[in-house]
C-alpha positions in Angstrom: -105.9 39.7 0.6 -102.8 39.0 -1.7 -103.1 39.5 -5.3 -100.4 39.6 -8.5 -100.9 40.6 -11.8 -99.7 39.5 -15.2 -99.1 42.5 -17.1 -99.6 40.7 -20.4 -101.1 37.4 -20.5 -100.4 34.8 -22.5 -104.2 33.0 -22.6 -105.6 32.2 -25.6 -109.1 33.4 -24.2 -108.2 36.3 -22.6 -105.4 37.5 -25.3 -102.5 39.7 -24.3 -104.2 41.9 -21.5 -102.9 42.5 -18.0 -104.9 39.8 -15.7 -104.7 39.3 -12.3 -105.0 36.9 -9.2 -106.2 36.8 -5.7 -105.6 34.2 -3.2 -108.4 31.2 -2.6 -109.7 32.7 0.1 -111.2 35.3 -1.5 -113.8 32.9 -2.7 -117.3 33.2 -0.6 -119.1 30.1 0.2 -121.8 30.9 -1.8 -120.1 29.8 -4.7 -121.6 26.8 -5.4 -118.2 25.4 -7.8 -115.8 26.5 -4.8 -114.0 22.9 -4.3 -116.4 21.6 -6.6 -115.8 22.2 -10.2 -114.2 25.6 -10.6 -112.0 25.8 -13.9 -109.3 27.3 -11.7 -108.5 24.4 -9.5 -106.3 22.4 -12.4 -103.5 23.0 -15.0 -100.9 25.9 -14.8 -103.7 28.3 -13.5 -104.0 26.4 -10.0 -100.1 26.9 -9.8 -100.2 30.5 -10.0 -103.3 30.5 -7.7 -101.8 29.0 -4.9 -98.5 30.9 -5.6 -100.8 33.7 -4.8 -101.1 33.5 -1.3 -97.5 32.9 -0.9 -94.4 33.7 -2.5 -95.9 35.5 -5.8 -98.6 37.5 -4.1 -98.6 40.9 -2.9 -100.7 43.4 -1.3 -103.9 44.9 -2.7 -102.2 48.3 -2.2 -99.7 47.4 -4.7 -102.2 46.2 -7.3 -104.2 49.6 -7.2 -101.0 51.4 -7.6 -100.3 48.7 -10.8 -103.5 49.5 -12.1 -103.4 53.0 -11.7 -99.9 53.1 -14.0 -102.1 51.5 -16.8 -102.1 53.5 -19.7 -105.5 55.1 -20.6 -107.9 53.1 -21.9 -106.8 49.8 -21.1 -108.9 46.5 -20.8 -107.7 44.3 -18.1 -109.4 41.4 -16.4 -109.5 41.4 -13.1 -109.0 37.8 -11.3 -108.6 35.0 -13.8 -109.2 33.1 -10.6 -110.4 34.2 -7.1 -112.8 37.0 -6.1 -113.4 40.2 -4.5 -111.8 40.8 -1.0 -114.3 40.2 2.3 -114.8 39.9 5.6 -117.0 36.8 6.8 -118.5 37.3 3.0 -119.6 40.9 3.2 -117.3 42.6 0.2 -114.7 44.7 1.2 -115.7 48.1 1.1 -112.7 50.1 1.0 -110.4 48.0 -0.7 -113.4 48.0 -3.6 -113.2 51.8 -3.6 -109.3 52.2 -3.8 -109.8 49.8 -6.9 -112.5 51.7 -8.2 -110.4 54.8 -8.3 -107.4 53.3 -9.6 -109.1 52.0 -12.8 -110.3 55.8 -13.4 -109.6 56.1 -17.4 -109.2 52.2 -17.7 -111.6 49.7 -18.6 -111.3 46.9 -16.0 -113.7 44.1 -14.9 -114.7 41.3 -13.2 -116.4 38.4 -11.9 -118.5 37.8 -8.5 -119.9 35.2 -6.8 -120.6 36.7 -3.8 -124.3 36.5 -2.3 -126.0 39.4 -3.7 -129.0 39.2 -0.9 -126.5 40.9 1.4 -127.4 44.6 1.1 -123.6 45.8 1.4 -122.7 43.3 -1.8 -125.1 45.0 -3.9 -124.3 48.3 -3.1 -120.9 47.8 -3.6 -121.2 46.2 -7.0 -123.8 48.8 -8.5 -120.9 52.0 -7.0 -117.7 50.2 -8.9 -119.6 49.4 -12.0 -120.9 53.0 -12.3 -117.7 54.1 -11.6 -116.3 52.2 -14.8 -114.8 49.1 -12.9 -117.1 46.7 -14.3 -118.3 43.8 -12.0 -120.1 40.9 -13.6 -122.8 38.6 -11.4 -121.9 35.3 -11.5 -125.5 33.4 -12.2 -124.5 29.3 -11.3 -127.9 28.3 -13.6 -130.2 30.3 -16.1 -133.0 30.7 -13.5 -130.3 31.8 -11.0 -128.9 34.5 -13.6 -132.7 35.8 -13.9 -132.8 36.3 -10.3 -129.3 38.3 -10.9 -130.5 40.3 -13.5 -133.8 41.4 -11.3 -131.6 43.0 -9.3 -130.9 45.6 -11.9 -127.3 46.2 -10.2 -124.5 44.9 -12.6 -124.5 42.9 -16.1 -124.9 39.0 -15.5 -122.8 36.0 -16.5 -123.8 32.6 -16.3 -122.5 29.1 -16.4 -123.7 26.4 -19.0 -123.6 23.2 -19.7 -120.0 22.2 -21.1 -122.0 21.3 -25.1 -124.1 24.3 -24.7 -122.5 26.7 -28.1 -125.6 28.3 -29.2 -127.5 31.0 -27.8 -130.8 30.5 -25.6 -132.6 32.6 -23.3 -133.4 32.3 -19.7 -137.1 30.8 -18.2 -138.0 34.6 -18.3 -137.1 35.4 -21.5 -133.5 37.1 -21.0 -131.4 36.7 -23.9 -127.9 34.6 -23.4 -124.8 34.7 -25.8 -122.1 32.0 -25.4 -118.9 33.5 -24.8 -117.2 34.1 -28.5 -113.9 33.5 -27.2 -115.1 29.9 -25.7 -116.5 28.1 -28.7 -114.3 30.1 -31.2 -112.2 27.3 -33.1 -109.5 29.6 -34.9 -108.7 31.2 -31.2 -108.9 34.5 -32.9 -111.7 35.6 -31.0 -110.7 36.9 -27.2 -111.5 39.4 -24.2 -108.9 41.5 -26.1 -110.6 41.9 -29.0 -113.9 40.7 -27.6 -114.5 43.2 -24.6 -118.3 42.6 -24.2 -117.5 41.2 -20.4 -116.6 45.0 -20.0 -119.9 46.5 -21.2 -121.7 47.2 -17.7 -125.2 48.7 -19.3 -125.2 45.3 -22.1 -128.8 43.9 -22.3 -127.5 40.4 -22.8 -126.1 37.7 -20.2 -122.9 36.4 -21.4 -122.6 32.3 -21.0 -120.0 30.4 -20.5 -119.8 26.5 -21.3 -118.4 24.8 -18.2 -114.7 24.0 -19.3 -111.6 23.0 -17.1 -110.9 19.7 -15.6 -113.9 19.1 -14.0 -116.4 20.7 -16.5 -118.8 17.6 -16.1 -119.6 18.2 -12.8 -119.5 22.0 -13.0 -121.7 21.5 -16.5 -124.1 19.2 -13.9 -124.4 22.3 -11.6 -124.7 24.5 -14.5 -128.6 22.2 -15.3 -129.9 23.1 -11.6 
């Protein structure tokens, strides 16, 4: 699973904060904006994704060692595009653990939109997030992030609608606050300075406006 790492980005949401990569085929099938929506898949990002798997990627040993040299403290963002490593969609245990250790001290996270009704996926998001390597569960509507946040494993994310700037709440009550950095105007607000995707023990999901090229379709998913 090739990855590669941008030691200081130069994204407007994210701010200057190392970021990193992995190859498409780190995507599971259960997300339902794989092929069909996902921000990723146009602009300069879909360059560097598909760069990825070939002449600008390297090997997950290399980015633990990279994250490891971080200096103490640090807030990354772990896979501006892509998800975690797997076999036939069961998270990859070990490679999860070397990561986990490597951001000792740091404060990285992450996104997933793996199925969380394998047993395995579950357990391995609830051990890195403990462990300080925050992952976020990816919730594709508001009654799928309730079903997320039952679990009680990890904090919660969820798509919205691409107008959708205020904050709501979920069919079971569950507060939601729009992303800062995505309906901030002045682009002074981001994850640099923002953090909260970091937070694994937050009581509020984090939204996030569908945006990218096909936002109207992945805003359509986004309604259920």
């Amino acid at each position: 699973m090739r990855n590669r790492l941008t030691i200081k980005s130069k994204n407007k949401k994210t701010g200057p904060i190392p970021v990193s990569t992995t190859e498409r085929k780190s995507c599971p099938k259960s997300c339902l904006f794989k092929k069909n929506g996902c921000y990723a898949d146009g602009g300069p990002l879909a360059i560097v994704w598909d760069q990825t798997a070939t002449t600008h990627g390297r090997p997950w040993s290399q980015l633990c060692k990279d994250v490891a040299a971080m200096p103490e403290g640090q807030l990354w963002r772990h896979n501006q595009a892509g998800d975690l490593p797997h076999k036939k969609e069961i998270i990859d245990y070990k490679k999860m653990v070397k990561l986990t250790l490597a951001n000792q001290g740091k404060k990285g996270f992450t996104y997933t939109h793996h199925d969380m009704a394998e047993k395995q996926n579950r357990d391995i998001v609830k051990l890195s997030t403990r462990h300080g390597f925050t992952i976020n569960l990816s919730g594709n509507t508001l009654k799928h992030a309730d079903e997320l946040k039952a679990l009680s494993i990890g904090p919660v994310v969820v798509v919205l609608p691409q107008d959708q700037t205020k904050n709501l709440k979920t069919p079971q009550g569950h507060k939601v606050t729009v992303c800062p950095a995505a309906i901030d105007k002045t682009d002074k607000i981001n994850c640099a300075n923002c953090g909260l995707c970091a937070i694994a023990d937050r009581k509020t999901i984090i939204g996030f406006p569908a945006h990218g090229m096909r936002k109207r379709h992945a805003g359509e998913i986004a309604q259920g």
